[in-house]
C-alpha positions in Angstrom: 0.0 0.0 0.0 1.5 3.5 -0.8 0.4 6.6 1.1 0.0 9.8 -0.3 1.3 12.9 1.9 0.0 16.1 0.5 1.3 19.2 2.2 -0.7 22.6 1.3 0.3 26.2 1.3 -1.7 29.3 0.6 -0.7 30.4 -2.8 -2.5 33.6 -2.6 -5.3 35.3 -0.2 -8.5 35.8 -1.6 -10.6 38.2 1.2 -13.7 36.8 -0.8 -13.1 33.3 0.8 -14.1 32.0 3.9 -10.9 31.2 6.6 -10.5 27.3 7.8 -12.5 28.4 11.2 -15.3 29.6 8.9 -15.2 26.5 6.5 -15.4 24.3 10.2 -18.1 26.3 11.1 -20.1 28.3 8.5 -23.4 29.4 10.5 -22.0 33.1 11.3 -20.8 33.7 7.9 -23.6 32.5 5.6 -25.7 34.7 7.8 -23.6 37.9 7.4 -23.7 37.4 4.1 -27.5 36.5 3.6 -28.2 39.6 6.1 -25.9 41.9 3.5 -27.4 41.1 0.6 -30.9 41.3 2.2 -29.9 45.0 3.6 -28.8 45.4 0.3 -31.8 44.7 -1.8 -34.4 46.0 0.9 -32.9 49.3 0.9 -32.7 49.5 -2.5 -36.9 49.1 -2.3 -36.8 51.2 0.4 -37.9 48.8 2.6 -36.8 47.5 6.1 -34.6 44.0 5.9 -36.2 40.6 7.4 -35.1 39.5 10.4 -33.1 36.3 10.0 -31.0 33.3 11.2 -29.2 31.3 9.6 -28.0 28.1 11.2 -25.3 25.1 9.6 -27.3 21.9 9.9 -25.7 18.8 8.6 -28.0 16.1 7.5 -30.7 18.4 8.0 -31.5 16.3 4.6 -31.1 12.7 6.0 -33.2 13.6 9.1 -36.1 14.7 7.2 -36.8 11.3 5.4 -39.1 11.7 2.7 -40.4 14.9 3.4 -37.2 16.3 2.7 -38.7 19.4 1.4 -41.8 19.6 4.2 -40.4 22.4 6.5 -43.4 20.9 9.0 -41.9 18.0 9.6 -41.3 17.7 13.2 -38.1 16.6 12.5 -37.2 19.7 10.7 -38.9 22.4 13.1 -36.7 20.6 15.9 -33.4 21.1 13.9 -34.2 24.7 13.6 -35.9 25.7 16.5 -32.6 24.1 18.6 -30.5 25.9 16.5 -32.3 29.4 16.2 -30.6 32.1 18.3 -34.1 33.2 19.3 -36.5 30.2 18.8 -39.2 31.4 21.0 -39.2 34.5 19.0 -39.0 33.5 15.6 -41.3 31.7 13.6 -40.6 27.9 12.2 -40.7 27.9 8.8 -44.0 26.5 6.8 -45.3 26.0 3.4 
């Protein structure tokens, strides 16, 4: 058996892309960029951004079963209300 040893090295910094810690964990990120783009467009209408949160949930999509796509599942509205900074606040998303 032969083993492969890679080592890596940053060839050049791109601002645009997300650091290791953010790749790890990419909940804070998405949302600051979700929240930007929203402030973005809202203002743009003249209108007041939603409020939102964003939350990394892996196998969010195996947990759902076959109603992958039903945010009612219970299964789903647990995943996001324990995740949700405020979940007694906010709303669980419905069809």
């Amino acid at each position: 058996m032969e083993r492969i040893v890679a080592r890596m090295r940053i060839l050049e910094h791109q601002s645009t892309h997300p650091t290791a810690e953010e790749l790890a964990a990419p909940g804070a990120r998405d949302e600051a960029l979700v929240r930007e783009e929203l402030v973005r467009r809202a203002s743009a209408l003249g209108l007041l951004p939603p409020e939102i949160r964003v939350a990394h949930l892996p196998g969010l999509h195996l947990r759902a079963g076959r109603n992958a796509g039903d945010w009612s599942d219970p299964s789903c509205a647990t995943s996001l209300n324990g995740h949700s900074k405020k979940a007694d606040s906010l709303p669980v998303l419905s069809r």
